[in-house]
VEXLUMKE-998550 format. One record per residue: residue number from 1; residue in one letter; x, y, z of N, C-alpha, C in turn. Coordinates in nm, 2 decimals. Each point is the difference from the previous one (the first is absolute). Example, Ala and Ser with C-alpha at 12.3 -4.5 7.8 and 13.67 -1.06 7.14 Angstrom:
+-----+--------+--------+--------+--------+--------+--------+--------+--------+--------+--------+
: num : residu :   n.xx :   n.yy :   n.zz :  ca.xx :  ca.yy :  ca.zz :   c.xx :   c.yy :   c.zz :
+-----+--------+--------+--------+--------+--------+--------+--------+--------+--------+--------+
:   1 :      a :   1.32 :  -0.57 :   0.78 :  -0.09 :   0.12 :   0.00 :   0.09 :   0.12 :   0.00 :
:   2 :      s :  -0.04 :   0.11 :  -0.07 :   0.09 :   0.11 :   0.00 :  -0.08 :   0.11 :   0.08 :
+-----+--------+--------+--------+--------+--------+--------+--------+--------+--------+--------+
% end
This chain:
+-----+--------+--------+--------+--------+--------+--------+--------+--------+--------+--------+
: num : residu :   n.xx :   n.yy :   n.zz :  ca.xx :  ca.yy :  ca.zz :   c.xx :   c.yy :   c.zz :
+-----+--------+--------+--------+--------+--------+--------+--------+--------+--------+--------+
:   1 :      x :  -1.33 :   2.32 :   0.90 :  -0.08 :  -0.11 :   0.03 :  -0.06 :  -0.05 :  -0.13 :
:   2 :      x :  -0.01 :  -0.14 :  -0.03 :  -0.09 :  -0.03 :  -0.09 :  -0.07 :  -0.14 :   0.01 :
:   3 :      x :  -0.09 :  -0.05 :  -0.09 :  -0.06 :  -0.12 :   0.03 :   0.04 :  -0.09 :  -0.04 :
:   4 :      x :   0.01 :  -0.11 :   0.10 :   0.07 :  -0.14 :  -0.07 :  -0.11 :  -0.11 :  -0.01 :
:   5 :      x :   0.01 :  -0.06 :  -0.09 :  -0.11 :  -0.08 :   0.00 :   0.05 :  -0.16 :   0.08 :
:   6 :      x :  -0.08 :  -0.06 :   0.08 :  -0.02 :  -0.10 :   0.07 :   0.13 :  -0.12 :  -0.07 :
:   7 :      x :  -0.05 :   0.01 :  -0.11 :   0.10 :  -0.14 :  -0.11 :   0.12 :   0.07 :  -0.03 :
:   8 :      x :   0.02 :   0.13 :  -0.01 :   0.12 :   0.02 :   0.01 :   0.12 :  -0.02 :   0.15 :
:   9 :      x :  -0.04 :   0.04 :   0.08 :   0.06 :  -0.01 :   0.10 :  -0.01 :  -0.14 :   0.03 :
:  10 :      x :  -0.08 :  -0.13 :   0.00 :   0.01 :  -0.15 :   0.02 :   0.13 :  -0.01 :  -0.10 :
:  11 :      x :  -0.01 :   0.02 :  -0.11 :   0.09 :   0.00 :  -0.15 :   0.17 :   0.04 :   0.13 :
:  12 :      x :   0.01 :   0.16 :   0.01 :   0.10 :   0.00 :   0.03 :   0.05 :  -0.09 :   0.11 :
:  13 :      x :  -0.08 :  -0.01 :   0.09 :   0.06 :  -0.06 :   0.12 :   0.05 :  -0.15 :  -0.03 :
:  14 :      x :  -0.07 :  -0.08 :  -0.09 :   0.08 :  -0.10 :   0.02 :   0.12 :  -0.03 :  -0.15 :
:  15 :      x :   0.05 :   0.14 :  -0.07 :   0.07 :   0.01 :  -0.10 :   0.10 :   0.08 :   0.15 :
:  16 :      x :  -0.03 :   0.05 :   0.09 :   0.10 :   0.04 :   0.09 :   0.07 :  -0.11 :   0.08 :
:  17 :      x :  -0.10 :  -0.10 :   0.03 :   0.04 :  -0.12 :   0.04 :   0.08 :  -0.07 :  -0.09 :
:  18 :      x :  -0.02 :  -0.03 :  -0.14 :   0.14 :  -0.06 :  -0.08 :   0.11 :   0.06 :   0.01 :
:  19 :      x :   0.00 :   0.19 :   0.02 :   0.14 :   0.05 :  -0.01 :   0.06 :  -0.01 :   0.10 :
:  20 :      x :  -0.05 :   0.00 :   0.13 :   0.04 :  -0.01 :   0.11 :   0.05 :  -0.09 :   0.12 :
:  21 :      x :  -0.11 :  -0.17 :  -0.09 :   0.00 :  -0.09 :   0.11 :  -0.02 :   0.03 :   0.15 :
:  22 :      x :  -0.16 :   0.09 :  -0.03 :  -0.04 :  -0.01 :   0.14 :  -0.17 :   0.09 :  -0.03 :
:  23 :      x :  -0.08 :  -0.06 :   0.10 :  -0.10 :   0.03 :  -0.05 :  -0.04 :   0.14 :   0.09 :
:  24 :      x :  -0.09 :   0.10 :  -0.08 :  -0.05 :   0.10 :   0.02 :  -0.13 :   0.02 :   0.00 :
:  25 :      x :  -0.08 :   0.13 :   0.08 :  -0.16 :  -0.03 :  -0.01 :  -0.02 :   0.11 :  -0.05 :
:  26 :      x :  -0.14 :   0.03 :  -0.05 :  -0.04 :   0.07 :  -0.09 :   0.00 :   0.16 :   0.02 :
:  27 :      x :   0.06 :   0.03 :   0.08 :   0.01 :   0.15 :   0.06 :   0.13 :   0.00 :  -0.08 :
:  28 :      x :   0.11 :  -0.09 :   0.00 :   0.13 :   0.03 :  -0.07 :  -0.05 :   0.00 :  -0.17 :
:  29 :      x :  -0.03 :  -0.11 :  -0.03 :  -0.07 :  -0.04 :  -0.11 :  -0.09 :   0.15 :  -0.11 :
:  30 :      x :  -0.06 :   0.07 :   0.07 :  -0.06 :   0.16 :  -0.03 :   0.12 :   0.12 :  -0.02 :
:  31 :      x :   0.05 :  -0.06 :   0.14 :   0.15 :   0.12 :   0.02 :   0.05 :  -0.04 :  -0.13 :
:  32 :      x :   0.06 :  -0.06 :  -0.03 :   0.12 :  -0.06 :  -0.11 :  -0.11 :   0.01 :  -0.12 :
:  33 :      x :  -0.09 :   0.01 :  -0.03 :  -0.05 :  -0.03 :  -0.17 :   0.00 :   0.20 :  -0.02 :
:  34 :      x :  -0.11 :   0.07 :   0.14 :   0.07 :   0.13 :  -0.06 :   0.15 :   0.05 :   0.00 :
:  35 :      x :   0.07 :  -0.04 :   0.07 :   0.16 :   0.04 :  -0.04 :   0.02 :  -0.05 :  -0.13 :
:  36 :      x :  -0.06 :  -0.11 :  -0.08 :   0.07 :  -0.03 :  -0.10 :  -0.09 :   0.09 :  -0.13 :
:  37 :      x :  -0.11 :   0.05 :   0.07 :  -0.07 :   0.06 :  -0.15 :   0.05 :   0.14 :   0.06 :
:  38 :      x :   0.06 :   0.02 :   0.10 :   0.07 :   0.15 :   0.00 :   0.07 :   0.00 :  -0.12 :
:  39 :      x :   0.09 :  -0.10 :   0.02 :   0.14 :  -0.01 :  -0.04 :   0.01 :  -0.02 :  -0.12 :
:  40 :      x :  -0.11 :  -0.05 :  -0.10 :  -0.07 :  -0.07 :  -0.12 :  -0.02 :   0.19 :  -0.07 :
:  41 :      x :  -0.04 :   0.07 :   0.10 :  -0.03 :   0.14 :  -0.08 :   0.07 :   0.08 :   0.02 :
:  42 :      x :   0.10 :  -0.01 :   0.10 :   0.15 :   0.07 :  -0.02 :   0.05 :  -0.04 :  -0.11 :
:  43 :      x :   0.02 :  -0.12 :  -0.01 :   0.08 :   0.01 :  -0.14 :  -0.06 :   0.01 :  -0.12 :
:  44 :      x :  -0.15 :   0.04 :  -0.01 :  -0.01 :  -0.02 :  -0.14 :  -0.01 :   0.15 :  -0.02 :
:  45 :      x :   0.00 :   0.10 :   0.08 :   0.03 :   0.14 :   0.00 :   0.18 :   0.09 :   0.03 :
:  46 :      x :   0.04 :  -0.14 :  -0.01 :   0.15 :   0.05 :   0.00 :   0.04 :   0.02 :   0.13 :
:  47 :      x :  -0.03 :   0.00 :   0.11 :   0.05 :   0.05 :   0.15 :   0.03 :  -0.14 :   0.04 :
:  48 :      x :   0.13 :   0.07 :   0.09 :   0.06 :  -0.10 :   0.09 :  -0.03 :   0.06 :   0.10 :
:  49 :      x :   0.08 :  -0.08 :   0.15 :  -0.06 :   0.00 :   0.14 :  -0.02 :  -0.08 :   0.07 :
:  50 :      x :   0.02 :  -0.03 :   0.12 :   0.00 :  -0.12 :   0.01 :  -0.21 :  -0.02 :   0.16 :
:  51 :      x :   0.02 :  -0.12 :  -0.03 :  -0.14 :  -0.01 :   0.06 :   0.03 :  -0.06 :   0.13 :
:  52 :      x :  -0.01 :   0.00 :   0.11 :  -0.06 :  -0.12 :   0.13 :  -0.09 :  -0.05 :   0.04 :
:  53 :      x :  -0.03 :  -0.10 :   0.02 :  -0.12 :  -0.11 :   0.06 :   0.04 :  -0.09 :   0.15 :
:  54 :      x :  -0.12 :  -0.04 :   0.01 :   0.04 :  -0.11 :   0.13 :  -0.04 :  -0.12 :  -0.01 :
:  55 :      x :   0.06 :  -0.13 :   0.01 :  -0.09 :  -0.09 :   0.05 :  -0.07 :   0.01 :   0.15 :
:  56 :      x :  -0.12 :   0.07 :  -0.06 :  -0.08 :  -0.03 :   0.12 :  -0.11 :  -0.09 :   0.09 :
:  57 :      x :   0.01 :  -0.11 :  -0.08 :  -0.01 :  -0.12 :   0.13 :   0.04 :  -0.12 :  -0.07 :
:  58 :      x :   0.01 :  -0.08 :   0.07 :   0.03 :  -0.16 :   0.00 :  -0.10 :  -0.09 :  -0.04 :
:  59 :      x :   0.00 :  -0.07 :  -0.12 :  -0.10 :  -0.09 :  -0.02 :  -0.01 :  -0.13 :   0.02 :
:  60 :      x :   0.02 :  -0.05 :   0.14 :  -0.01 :  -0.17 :   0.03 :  -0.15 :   0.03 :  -0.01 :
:  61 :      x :  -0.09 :   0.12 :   0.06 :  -0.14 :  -0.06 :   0.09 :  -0.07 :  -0.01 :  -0.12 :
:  62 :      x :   0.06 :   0.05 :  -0.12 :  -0.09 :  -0.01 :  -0.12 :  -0.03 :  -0.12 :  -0.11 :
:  63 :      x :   0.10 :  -0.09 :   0.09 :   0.01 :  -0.15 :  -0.08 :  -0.11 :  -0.05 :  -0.04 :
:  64 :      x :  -0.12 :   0.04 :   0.06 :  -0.10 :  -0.11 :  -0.04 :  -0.10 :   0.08 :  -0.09 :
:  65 :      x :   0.05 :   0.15 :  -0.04 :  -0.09 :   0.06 :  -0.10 :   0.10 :   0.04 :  -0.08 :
:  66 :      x :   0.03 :   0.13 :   0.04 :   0.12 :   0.06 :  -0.14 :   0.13 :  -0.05 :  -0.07 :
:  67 :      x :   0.01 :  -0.14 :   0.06 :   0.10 :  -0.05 :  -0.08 :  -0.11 :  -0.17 :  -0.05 :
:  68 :      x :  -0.09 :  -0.03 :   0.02 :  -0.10 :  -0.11 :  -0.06 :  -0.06 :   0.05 :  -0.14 :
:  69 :      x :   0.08 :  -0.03 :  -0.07 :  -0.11 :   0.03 :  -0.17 :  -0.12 :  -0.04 :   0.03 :
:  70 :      x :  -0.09 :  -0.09 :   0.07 :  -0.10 :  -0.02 :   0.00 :  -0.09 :   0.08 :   0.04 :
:  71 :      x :   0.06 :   0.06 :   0.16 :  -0.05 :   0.11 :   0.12 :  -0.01 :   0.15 :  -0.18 :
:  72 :      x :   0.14 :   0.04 :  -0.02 :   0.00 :   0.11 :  -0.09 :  -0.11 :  -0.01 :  -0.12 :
:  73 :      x :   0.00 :  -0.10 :  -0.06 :  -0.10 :   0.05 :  -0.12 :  -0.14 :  -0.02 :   0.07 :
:  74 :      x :  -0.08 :  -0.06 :   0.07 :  -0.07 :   0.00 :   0.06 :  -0.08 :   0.14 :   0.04 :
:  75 :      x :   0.15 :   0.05 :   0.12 :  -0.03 :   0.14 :   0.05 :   0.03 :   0.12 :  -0.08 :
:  76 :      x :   0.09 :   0.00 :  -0.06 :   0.08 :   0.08 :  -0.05 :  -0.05 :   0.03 :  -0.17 :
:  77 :      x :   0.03 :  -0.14 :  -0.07 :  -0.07 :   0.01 :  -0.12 :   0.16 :  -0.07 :  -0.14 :
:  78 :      x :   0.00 :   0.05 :  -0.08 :   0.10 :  -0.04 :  -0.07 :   0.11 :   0.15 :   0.03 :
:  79 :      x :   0.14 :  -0.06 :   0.02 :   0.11 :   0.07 :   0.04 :   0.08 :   0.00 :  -0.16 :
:  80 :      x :  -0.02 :  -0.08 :  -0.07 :   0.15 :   0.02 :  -0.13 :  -0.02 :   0.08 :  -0.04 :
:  81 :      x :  -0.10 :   0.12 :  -0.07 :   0.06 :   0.13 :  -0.04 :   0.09 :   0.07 :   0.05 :
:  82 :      x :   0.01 :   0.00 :   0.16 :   0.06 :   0.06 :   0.09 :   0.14 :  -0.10 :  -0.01 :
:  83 :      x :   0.01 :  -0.12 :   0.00 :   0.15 :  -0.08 :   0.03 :   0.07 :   0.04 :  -0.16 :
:  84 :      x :  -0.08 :  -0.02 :  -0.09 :   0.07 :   0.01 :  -0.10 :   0.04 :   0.16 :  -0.04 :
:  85 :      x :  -0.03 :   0.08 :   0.08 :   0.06 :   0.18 :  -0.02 :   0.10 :  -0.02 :   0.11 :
:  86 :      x :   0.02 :  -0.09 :   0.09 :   0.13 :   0.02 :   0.08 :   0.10 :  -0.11 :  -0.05 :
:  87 :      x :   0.00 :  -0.12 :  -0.09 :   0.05 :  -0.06 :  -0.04 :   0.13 :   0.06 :  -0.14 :
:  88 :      x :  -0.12 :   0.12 :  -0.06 :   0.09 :   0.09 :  -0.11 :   0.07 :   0.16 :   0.05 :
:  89 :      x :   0.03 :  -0.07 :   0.16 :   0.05 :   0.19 :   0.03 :   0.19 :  -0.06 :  -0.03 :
+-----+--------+--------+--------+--------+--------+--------+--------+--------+--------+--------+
% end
C-alpha cells in the first residue's frame, strides 16, 4: 500500500484517457499511478515480473470536475509535476 497524492491520480486518469480513448475516475486514476511507481522501482532494482491493475470505474459522472481544468486546479491544485513524470515513462 502506499500514498498517492490527489494530483497524481487526476494526472493519471486523464493521461489514461489519451491512451485509451475513454474516460476513467479517480479510483482507476490511484490504481494505475501506484502500478506505475511499482513498476518505476522494479526496474530500477533490476527485477522483472509482471504487475495487474483494474480499471476500476468509469468516468462520464466525473465530467464536470475531474476532467474540467478549472474544477481541478481549483480543487485539486496544480497537476504538471505529476503529468510531466507520466509523460517521460
Amino acid at each position: 500500500m502506499m500514498t498517492v497524492p490527489d494530483g497524481a491520480s487526476i494526472a493519471t486518469l486523464g493521461w489514461l484517457e489519451s491512451l485509451l480513448g475513454r474516460r476513467v475516475g479517480g479510483s482507476t486514476g490511484t490504481n494505475m499511478w501506484g502500478a506505475l511507481q511499482l513498476a518505476k522501482r522494479m526496474r530500477a532494482a533490476g527485477e522483472a515480473g509482471a504487475i495487474v491493475t483494474l480499471l476500476c470505474d468509469g468516468g462520464e459522472r466525473y465530467s464536470d470536475t475531474y476532467y474540467q481544468p478549472a474544477w481541478v486546479s481549483e480543487h485539486i491544485g496544480d497537476i504538471r509535476p505529476w503529468q510531466a513524470e507520466l509523460e517521460n515513462l
